[in-house]
Every structure is written in structure tokens, then in C-alpha cells.
C-alpha positions in Angstrom: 45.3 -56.5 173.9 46.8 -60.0 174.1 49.2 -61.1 176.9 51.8 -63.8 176.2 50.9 -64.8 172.8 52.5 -68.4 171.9 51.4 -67.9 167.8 51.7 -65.9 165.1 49.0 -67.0 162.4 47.9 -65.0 159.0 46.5 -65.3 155.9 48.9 -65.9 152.5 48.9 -63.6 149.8 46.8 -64.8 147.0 48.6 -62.5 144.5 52.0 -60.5 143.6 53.7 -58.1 141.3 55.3 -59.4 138.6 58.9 -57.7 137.2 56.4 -55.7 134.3 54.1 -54.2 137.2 51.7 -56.5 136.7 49.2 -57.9 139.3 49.5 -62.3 139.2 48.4 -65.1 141.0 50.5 -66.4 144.0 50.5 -69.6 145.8 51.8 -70.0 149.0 51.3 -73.9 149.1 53.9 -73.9 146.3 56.3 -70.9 146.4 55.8 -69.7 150.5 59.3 -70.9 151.8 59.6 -68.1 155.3 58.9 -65.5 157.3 60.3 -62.5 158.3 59.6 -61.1 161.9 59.9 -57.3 163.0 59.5 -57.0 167.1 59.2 -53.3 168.2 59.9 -52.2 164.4 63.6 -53.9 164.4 64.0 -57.4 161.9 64.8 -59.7 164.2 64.5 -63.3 162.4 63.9 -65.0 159.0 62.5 -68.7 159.5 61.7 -71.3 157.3 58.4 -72.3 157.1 56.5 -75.0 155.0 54.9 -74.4 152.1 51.7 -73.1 152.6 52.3 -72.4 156.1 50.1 -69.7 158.1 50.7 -69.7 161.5 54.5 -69.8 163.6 55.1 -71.0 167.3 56.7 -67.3 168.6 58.0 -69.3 171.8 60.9 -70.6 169.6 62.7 -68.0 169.4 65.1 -66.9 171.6 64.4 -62.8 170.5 60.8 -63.2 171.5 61.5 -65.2 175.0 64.2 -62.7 175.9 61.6 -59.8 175.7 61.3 -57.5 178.4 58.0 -57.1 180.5 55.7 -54.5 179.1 54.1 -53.5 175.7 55.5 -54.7 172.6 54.7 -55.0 168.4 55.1 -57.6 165.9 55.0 -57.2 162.5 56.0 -59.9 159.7 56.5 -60.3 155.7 56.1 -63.6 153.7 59.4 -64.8 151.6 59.1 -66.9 148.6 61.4 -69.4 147.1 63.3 -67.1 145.0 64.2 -65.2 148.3 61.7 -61.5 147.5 60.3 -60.5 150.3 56.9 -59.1 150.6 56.4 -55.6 152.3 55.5 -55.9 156.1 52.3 -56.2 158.0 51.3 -53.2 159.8 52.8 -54.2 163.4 49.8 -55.8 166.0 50.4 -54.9 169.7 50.7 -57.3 172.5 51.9 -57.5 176.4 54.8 -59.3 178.0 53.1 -60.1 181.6 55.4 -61.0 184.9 57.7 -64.0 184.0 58.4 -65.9 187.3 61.4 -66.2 189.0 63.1 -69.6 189.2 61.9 -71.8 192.0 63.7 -72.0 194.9 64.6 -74.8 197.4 64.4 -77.5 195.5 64.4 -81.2 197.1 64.8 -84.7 195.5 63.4 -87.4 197.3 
């Protein structure tokens, strides 16, 4: 299991479902515009993301820095332009280690 992960990366979609059912070709370096993340199975943000983007810097978000030590999921859907959202990822597991306290005595010399 991972401890402290900075990134979320995946891979795009290469296809969707049409409004007839029908299985199409999707292109994340044209119609990608976010992300949705789940932490412990409850949505916590949608962020913008470049087209074609696959990876996400988790440390910028305040819901993931504010996590509690221990074990902990993270699931996450792709959002095109239009604004439909795909179903989420099966949720990955990861640790929260110790977080330090804040240093003590400091001096400026």
C-alpha cells in the first residue's frame, strides 16, 4: 500500500456511449475538461483539468491535506466538456502516515 501519495495519474477513456446506446470513440485531448474525486466513498471535488490530462497533484486540495492519519480510498470519474460524467473507478487504497507537529522554538538571527 502506498503512504502519502502526492499524484493521482490514469489512463483516459478511449471510448463512450452515445445517447442511442451505442459504443464511440472518445478523445480526451479534445473533450476531457475535469475530474471528479471520491475520498473514503464520499465526492469530495470536481477540478478542472487540461485537455488530455492524466495525472492530478492530490496535495492541492485542502479535502486531501486535511485527512486524518490512517487508511484511506480514492476513487475518481473523468468529465467531459458537455459536463456527463463517467462512472467511477473502483476506489485504490492508500495510508495517511504521522504528519509532524509544527516546530517549536524558533529563532531569527
Amino acid at each position: 500500500m502506498i503512504t502519502n501519495p502526492r499524484k493521482i495519474s490514469w489512463n483516459n477513456p478511449t471510448e463512450g456511449i452515445d445517447a442511442s446506446g451505442n459504443t464511440v470513440a472518445w478523445n480526451a485531448s479534445t473533450d476531457l475538461a475535469g475530474i471528479e474525486i471520491e475520498l473514503d466513498g464520499t465526492p469530495e471535488v470536481s477540478v478542472p483539468v487540461s485537455l488530455g490530462a492524466n495525472n492530478f497533484d492530490l496535495t492541492t486540495l485542502a479535502s486531501y491535506k486535511a485527512l486524518a492519519v490512517g487508511q484511506h480510498t480514492i476513487a475518481m470519474a473523468v468529465v467531459t466538456k458537455e459536463g456527463a460524467v463517467s462512472p467511477f473507478t473502483s476506489a485504490v487504497t492508500f495510508l495517511s502516515a504521522v504528519v509532524p507537529l509544527v516546530p517549536t522554538n524558533i529563532v531569527v538571527a
